[in-house]
C-alpha positions in Angstrom: -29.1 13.2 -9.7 -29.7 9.7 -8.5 -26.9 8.1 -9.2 -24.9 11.3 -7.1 -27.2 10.8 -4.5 -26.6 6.7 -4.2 -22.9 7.7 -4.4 -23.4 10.2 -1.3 -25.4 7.7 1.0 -22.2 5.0 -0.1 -20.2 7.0 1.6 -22.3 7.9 4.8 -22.9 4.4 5.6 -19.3 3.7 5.3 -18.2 6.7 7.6 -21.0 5.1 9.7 -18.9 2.1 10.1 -21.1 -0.4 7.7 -19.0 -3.4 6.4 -17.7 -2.0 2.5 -18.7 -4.8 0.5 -23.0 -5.1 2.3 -23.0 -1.6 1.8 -21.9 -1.0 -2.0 -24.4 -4.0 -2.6 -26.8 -3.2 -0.6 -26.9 0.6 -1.6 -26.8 -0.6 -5.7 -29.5 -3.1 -5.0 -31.8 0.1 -3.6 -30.7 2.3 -5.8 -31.0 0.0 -9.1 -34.4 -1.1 -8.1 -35.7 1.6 -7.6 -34.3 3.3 -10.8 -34.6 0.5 -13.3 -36.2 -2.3 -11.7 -35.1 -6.3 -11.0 -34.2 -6.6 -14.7 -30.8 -4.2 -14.0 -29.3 -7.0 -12.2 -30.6 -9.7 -14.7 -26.8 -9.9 -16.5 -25.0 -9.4 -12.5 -24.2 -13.1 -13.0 -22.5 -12.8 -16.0 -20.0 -10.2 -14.3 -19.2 -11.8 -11.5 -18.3 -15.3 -13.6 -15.8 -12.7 -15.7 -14.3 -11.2 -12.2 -13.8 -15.2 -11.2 -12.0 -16.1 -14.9 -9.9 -13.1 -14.6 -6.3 -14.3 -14.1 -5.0 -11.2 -13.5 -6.6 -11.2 -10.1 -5.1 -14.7 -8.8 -1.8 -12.9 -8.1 -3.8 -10.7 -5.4 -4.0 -14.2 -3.3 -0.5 -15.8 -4.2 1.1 -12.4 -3.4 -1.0 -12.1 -0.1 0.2 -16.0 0.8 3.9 -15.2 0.1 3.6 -11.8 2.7 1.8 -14.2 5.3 4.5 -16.9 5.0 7.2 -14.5 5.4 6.2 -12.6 8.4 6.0 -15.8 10.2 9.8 -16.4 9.3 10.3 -13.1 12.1 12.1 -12.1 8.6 11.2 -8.4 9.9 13.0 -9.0 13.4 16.3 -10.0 12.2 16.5 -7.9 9.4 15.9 -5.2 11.9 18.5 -6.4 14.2 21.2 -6.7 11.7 20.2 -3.2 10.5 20.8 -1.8 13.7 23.8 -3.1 14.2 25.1 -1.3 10.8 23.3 1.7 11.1 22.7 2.1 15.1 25.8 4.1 15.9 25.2 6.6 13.2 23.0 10.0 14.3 19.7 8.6 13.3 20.6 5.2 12.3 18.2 3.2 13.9 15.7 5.3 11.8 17.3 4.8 8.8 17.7 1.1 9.6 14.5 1.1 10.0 13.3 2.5 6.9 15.7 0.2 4.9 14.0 -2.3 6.6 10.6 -1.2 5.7 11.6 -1.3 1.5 12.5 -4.6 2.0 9.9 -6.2 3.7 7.5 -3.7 1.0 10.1 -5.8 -1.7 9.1 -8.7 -0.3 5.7 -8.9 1.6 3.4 -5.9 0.4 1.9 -6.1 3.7 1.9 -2.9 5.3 -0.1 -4.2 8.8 2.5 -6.7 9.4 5.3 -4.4 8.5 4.3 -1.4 10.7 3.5 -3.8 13.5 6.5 -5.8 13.5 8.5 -2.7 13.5 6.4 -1.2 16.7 6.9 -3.8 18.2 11.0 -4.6 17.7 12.5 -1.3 17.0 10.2 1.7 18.5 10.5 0.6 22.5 14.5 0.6 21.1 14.5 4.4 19.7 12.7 5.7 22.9 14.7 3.6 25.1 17.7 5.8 23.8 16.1 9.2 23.9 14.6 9.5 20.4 11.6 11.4 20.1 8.6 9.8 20.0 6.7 11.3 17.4 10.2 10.7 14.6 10.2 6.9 16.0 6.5 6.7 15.3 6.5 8.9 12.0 9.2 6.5 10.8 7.6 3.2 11.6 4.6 4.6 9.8 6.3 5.9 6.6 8.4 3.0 6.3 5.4 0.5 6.9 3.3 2.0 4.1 6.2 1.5 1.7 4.3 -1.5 0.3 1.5 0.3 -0.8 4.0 1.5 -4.0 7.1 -0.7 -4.3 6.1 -3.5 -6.5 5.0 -6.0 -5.9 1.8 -4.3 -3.9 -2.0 -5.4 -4.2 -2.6 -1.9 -4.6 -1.3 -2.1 -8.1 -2.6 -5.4 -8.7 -5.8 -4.1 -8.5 -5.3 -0.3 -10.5 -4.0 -2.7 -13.4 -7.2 -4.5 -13.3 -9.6 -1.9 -13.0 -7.6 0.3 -15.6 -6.9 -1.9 -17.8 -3.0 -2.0 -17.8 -0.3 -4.7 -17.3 0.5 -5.2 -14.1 3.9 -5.6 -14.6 4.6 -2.2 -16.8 2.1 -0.7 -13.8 5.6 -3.0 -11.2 7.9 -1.2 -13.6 6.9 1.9 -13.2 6.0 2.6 -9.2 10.1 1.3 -9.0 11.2 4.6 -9.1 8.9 6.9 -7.5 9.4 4.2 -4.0 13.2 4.7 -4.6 12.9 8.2 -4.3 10.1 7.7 -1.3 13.3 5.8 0.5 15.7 8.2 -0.2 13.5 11.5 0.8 12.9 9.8 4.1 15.7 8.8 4.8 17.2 12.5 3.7 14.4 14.0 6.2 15.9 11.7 9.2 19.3 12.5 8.8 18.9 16.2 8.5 16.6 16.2 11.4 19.4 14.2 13.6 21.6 16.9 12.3 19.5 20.3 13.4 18.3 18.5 16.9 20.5 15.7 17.4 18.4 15.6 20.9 15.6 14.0 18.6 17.5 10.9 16.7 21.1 10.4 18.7 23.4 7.8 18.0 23.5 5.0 20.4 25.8 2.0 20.6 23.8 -0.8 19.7 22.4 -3.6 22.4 23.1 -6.9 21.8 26.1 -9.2 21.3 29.5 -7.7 20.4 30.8 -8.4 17.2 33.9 -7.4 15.1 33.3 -4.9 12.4 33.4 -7.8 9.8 30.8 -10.5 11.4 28.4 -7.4 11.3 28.7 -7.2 7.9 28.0 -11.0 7.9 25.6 -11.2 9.7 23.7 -8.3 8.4 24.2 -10.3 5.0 22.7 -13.5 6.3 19.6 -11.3 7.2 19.2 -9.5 3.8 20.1 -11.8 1.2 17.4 -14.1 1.2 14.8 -12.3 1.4 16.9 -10.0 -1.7 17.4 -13.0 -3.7 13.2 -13.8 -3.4 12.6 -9.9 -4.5 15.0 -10.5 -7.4 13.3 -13.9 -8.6 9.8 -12.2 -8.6 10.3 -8.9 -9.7 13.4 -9.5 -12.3 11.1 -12.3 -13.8 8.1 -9.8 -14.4 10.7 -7.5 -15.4 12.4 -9.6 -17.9 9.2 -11.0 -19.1 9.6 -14.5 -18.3 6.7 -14.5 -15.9 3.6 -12.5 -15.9 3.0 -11.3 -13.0 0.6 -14.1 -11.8 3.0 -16.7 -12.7 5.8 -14.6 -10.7 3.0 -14.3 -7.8 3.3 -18.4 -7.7 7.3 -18.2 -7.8 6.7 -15.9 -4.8 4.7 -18.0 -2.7 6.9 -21.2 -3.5 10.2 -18.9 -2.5 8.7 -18.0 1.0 8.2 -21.5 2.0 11.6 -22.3 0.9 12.6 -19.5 2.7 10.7 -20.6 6.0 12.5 -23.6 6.0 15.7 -22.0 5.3 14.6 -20.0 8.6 13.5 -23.2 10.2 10.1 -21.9 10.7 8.6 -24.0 8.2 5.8 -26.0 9.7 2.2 -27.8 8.9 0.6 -25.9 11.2 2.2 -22.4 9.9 1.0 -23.5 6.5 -2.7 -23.7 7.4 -2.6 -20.6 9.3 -0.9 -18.8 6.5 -3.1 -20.4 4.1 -6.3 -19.4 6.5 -5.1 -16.0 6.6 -4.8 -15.6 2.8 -8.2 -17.1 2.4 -9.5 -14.2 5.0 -8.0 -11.4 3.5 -8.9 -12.6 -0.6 -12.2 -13.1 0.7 -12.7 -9.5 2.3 -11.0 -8.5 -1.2 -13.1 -10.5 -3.4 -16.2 -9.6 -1.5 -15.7 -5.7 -2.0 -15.1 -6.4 -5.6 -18.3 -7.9 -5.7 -20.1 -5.2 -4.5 -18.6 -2.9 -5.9 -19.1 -4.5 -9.5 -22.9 -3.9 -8.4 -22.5 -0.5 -7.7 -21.0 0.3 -10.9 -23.2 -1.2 -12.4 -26.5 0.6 -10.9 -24.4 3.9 -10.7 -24.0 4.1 -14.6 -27.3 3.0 -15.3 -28.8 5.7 -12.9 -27.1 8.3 -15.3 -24.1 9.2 -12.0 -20.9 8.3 -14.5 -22.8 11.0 -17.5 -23.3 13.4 -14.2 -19.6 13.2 -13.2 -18.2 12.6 -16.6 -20.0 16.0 -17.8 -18.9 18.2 -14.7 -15.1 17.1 -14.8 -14.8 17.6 -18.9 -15.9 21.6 -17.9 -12.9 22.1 -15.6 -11.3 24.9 -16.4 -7.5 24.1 -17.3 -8.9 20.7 -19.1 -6.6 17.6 -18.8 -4.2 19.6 -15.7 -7.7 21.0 -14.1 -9.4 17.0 -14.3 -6.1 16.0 -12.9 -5.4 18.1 -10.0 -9.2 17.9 -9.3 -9.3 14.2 -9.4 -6.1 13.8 -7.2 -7.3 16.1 -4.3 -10.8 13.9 -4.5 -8.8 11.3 -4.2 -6.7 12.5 -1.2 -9.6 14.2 0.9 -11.5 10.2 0.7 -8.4 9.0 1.8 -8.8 10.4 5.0 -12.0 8.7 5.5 -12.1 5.3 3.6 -9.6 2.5 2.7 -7.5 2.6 -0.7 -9.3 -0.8 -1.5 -12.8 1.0 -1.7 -11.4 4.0 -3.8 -10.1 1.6 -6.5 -13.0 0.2 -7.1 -15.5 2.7 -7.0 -13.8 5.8 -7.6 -11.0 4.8 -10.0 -13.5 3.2 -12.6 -15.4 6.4 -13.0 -12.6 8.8 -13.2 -10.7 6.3 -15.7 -12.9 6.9 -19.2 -12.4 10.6 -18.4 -9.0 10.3 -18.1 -8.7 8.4 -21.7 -11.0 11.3 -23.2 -8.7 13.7 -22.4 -5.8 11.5 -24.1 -4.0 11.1 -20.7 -1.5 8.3 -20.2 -2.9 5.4 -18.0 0.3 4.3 -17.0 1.1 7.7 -15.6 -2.5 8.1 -14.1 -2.5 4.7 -12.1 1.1 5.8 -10.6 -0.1 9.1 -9.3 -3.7 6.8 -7.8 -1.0 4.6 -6.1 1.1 7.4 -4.8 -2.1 9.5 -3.1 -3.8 6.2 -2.4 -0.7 5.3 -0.1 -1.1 8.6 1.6 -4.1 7.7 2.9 -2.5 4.9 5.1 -0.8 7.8 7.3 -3.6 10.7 7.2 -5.4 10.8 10.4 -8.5 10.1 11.8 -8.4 6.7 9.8 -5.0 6.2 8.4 -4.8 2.3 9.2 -0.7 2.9 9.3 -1.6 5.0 13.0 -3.7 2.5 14.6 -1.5 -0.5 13.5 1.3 1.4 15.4 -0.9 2.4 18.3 -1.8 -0.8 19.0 1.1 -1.6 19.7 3.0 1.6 21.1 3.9 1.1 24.4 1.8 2.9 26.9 3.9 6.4 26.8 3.4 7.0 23.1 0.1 9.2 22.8 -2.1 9.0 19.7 -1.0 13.0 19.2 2.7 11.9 18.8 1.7 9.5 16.4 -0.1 12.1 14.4 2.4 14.5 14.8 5.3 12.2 13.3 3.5 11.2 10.6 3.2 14.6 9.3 6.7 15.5 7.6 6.4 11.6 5.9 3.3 13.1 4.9 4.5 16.1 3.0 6.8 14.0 1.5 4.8 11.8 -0.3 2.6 14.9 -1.2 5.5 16.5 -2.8 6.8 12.9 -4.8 3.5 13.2 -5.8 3.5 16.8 -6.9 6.7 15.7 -8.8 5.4 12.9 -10.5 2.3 15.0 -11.2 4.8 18.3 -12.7 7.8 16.2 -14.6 6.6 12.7 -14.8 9.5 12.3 -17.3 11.7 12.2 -14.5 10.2 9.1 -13.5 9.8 7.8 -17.3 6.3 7.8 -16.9 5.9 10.4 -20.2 
């Protein structure tokens, strides 16, 4: 019972508020010592040289520069005012603009914080200034923000294709479809709820210059085409195989400064502060990965993987009772801890199960991704809410934040059911 027992005091200490990476260490250095002694941590060198020659990873960096770089273009602001230009006079539309706009910048940034923020900040004070209810503006900025977490290309699977041993870009391939259908569900939800209360989401003439019908349309091009053509270089070379995904990850990062100076943002000092950033955020990655290699470690050598191994093989139902078990585990630690922690410590021991049982990876890591991004919207810690929060103007209550998110919510519950019941749908058989 040790090893359930370090696992347990993990997860108090991060519900405590401990930093993730101090605390997996920290916890595996207790634990291991006091199990096997120093000598368990006598090959810990050896792993973390492998993590650093793993090439795989150097796309979590590149991909995190190229979403930096871009959201200091304002690329998020003026697609969002094109969109609402299009969409704005349409019952709902600057919801639905805004959820376009949220696949695109998940196409072409991954980064959900600077998503959901630059939408609070541009289009929510918009949809309450014309009467739109403040828990569907809030619930839209949220579900649209947390796009990134499964339309390719997102660290999230970066990191599942690591740990599970897949190629990242058949993992890219196949989260496509399941964030299509994300986009169209929400977008389905918004226009049928303009439809039965049209009080909620009603169309508004947009603010802003006048134009005709036909320099909309330009304009709205101008906004959406660059950033189109830097999702079509990265992806469609993954996709066609003439990059691997790290490679691609490079093309990315090059394509956003050429896309800053196309913006005329481009700038030395944005550079170093982009390339700052990147260093913070690889570094907070890195360092959980680190720990959490240690924790592994001293959790499989305390017998916990044998513990959990044995109790999820004698699930009744076998391979459907392991999965359905393993995906509410999942989705209950999502309300608690961060998607990042998860991958690395929860992922690796429910992986080898999974191949006992003769269950495809590729369809595995998809459903991990799609309950993984649910966590980004489930209160009390869904980092989606107090991204938005933060920035809500003063009116917006954290109870109509909580309350929006909840329909976006049950929509990614029941993709996920789907993808969990007919995963041929989404070729993922």
């Amino acid at each position: 019972m040790t090893g359930i027992v370090m696992f347990v005091v993990a997860l108090v200490l991060l519900l405590l508020g401990f930093p993730v990476a101090f605390t997996f260490g920290g916890v595996a250095v207790l634990f291991g010592v006091l199990a096997q002694g120093w000598d368990l941590f006598a090959l810990m060198p050896f792993r973390v040289y492998s993590i650093m020659q793993n090439t795989v990873l150097m796309a979590v960096p590149l991909f995190i520069f190229m979403g930096v770089v871009l959201q200091k273009t304002e690329l998020a602001e003026q697609l969002l005012e094109s969109m609402g230009r299009l969409f704005g006079t349409l019952r709902g539309g600057l919801a639905v603009s805004t959820i376009l706009v949220g696949a695109l910048l998940a196409a072409s940034t991954g980064v959900v914080g600077a998503s959901v923020v630059a939408m609070g900040v541009i289009s929510l004070p918009v949809m309450l200034r014309y009467g739109y209810s403040p828990a569907l503006a809030c619930g839209t900025i949220c579900g649209a923000g947390t796009l990134g977490q499964i339309i390719p290309p997102s660290i999230i699977l970066i990191i599942l294709g690591d740990v599970l041993g897949l190629p990242v870009g058949d993992l890219f391939q196949a989260a496509v479809m399941p964030g299509l259908v994300l986009v169209v569900l929400y977008i389905a939800y918004v226009l049928t709820r303009a439809h039965v209360n049209p009080v909620s989401a009603p169309a508004i003439p947009f603010v802003g210059k006048t134009q005709a019908p036909l320099q909309q349309y330009l304009t709205a091009l101008r906004a959406i085409v660059p950033p189109l053509s830097l999702i079509i270089v990265v992806l469609g070379s993954i996709f066609a195989g003439i990059a691997t995904p790290t490679e691609s990850s490079a093309l990315g990062g090059i394509g956003a400064i050429l896309l800053a100076v196309l913006y005329r943002k481009f700038s030395w000092s944005m550079l170093y502060a982009s390339a700052l950033e990147t260093v913070k955020v690889t570094a907070m990655v890195f360092a959980i990965l680190l720990g959490a290699t240690a924790f592994s470690m001293a959790f499989s050598y305390t017998g916990g993987d044998q513990a959990v191994e044995g109790f999820l093989l004698q699930l009744p139902g076998e391979k459907w009772g392991f999965l359905v078990f393993s995906m509410l585990v999942i989705l209950v630690l999502g309300f608690f801890i961060d998607f990042v922690e998860i991958s690395f410590i929860v992922v690796p021991i429910l992986a080898p199960i999974a191949e006992a049982l003769d269950i495809s990876m590729l369809w595995f890591a998809v459903l991990i991704a799609m309950n993984l991004q649910t966590s980004f919207l489930t209160p009390p810690f869904g980092f989606s809410l107090f991204y938005l929060k933060g920035v809500a103007p003063p009116q917006v209550t954290t109870l109509d934040v909580y309350r929006g998110v909840v329909p976006f919510i049950l929509i990614q519950l029941a993709v996920l059911l789907s993808i969990l019941i007919t995963p041929a749908i989404y070729g993922l058989n």
